[in-house]
C-alpha positions in Angstrom: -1.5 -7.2 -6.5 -1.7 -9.2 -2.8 -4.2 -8.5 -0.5 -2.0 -6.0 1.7 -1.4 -3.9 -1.2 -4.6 -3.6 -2.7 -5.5 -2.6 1.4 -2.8 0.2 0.7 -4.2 1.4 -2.5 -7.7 3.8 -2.2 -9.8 2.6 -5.3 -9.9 5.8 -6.1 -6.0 6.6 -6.3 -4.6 9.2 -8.8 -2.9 7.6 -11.6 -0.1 9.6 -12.8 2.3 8.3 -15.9 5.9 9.0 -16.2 8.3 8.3 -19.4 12.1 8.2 -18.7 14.1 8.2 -22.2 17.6 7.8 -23.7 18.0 11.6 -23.6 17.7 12.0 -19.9 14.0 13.1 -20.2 10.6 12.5 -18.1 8.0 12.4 -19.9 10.1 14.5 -22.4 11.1 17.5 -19.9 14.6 18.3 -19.4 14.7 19.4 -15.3 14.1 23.0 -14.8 14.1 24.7 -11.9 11.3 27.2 -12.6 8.9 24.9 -13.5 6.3 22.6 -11.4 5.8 19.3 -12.8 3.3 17.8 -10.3 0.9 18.8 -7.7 0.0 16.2 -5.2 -1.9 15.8 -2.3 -1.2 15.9 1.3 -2.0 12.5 3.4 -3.0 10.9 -0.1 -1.6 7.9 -1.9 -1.3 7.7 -5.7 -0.1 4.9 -8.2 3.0 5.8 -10.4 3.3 4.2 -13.4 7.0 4.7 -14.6 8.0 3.1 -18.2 11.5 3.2 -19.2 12.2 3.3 -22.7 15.9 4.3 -22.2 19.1 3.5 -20.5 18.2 1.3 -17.3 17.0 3.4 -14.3 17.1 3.9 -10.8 14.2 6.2 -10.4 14.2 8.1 -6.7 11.5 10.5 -5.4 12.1 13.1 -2.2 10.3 12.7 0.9 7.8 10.3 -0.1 7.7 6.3 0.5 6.5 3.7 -1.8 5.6 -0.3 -2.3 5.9 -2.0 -6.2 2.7 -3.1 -6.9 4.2 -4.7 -9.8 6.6 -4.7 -12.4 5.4 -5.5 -15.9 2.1 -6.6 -14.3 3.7 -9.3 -12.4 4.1 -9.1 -8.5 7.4 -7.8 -7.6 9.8 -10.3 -6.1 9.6 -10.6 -2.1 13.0 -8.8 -1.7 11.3 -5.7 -3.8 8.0 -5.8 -1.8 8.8 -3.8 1.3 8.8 0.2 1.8 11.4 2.0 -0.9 12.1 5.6 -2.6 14.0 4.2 -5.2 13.4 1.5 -7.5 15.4 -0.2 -10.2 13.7 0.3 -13.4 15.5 -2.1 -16.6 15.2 -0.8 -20.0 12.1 -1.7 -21.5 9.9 -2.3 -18.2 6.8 -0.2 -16.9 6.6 -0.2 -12.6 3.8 0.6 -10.9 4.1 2.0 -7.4 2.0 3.2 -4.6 3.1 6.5 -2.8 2.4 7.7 -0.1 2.6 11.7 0.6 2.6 12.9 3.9 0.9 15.9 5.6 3.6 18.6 5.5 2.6 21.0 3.0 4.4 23.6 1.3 3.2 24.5 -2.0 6.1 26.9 -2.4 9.2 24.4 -1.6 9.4 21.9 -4.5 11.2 18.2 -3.9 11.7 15.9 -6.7 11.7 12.6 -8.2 15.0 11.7 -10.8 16.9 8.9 -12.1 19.2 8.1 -9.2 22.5 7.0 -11.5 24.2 10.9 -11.0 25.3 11.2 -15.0 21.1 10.6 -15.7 20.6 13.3 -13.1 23.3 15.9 -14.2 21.4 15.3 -17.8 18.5 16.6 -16.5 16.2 13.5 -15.3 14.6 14.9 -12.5 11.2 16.4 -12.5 10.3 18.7 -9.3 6.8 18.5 -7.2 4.9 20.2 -4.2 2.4 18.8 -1.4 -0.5 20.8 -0.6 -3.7 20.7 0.6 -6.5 19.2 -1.3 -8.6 21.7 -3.3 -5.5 23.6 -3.3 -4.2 22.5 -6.7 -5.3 25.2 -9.1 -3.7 28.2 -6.6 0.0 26.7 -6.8 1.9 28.7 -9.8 3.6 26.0 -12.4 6.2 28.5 -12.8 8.9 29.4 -10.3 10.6 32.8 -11.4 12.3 32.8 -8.0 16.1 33.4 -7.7 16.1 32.6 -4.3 14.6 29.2 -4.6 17.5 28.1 -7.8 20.4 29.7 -5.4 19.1 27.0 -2.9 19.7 24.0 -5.0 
């Protein structure tokens, strides 16, 4: 990590880990509307550690920005060092990325992070999170039984 990214990164950053497969899967879920795979944060940045063990990847995430930190534990190259939402992720590599979550909150509107490659996506590689406050977490329902909400997407 340079000295600008560790400046980016609170030593005390959630880690979350994320799995992308042959079979269109994160960490072996299939998208589904009704369900809440994350909780995060408002004004917070985490580290993302994404390991592809299938096809090769571009992995996208909704309203959220991003810097590698590295790729395989080596610094990205400079090209891949400035602000993204998608990165390329080849077959057999593990990226880890800083993200950075704003402040609009809305624990009842999900967004979501998916291969970017639209047959991946059809498949079902997406997985769907919310932004709320902190110490909010354990109030936001993991399932969505809301017709409304799937008639939207």
């Amino acid at each position: 990590m340079t000295k600008e990214q560790k400046s980016e990164v609170p030593t005390n950053a959630k880690v979350r880990t994320f799995e992308l497969t042959m079979d269109s899967k994160i960490n072996g879920k299939a998208m589904d509307m009704n369900r809440i795979d994350e909780v995060v944060h408002a004004n917070t940045t985490e580290i993302w550690e994404i390991t592809n063990r299938g096809w090769d990847h571009n992995f996208h995430i909704h309203d959220a920005a991003f810097r590698i930190l590295d790729i395989n534990g080596e610094l990205p190259p400079i090209y891949e060092r400035g602000r993204k939402d998608t990165v390329f992720i080849p077959s057999g590599s593990t990226v880890r990325i800083a993200v950075q979550f704003g402040e609009n909150t809305n624990p009842s509107f999900p967004l979501m992070y998916h291969c970017h490659l639209l047959l991946h996506e059809d498949e079902g590689m997406m997985g769907q999170f919310v932004i709320v406050e902190p110490r909010t977490e354990d109030e936001v329902p993991k399932n969505l039984h809301n017709n409304e909400h799937n008639q939207h997407h």
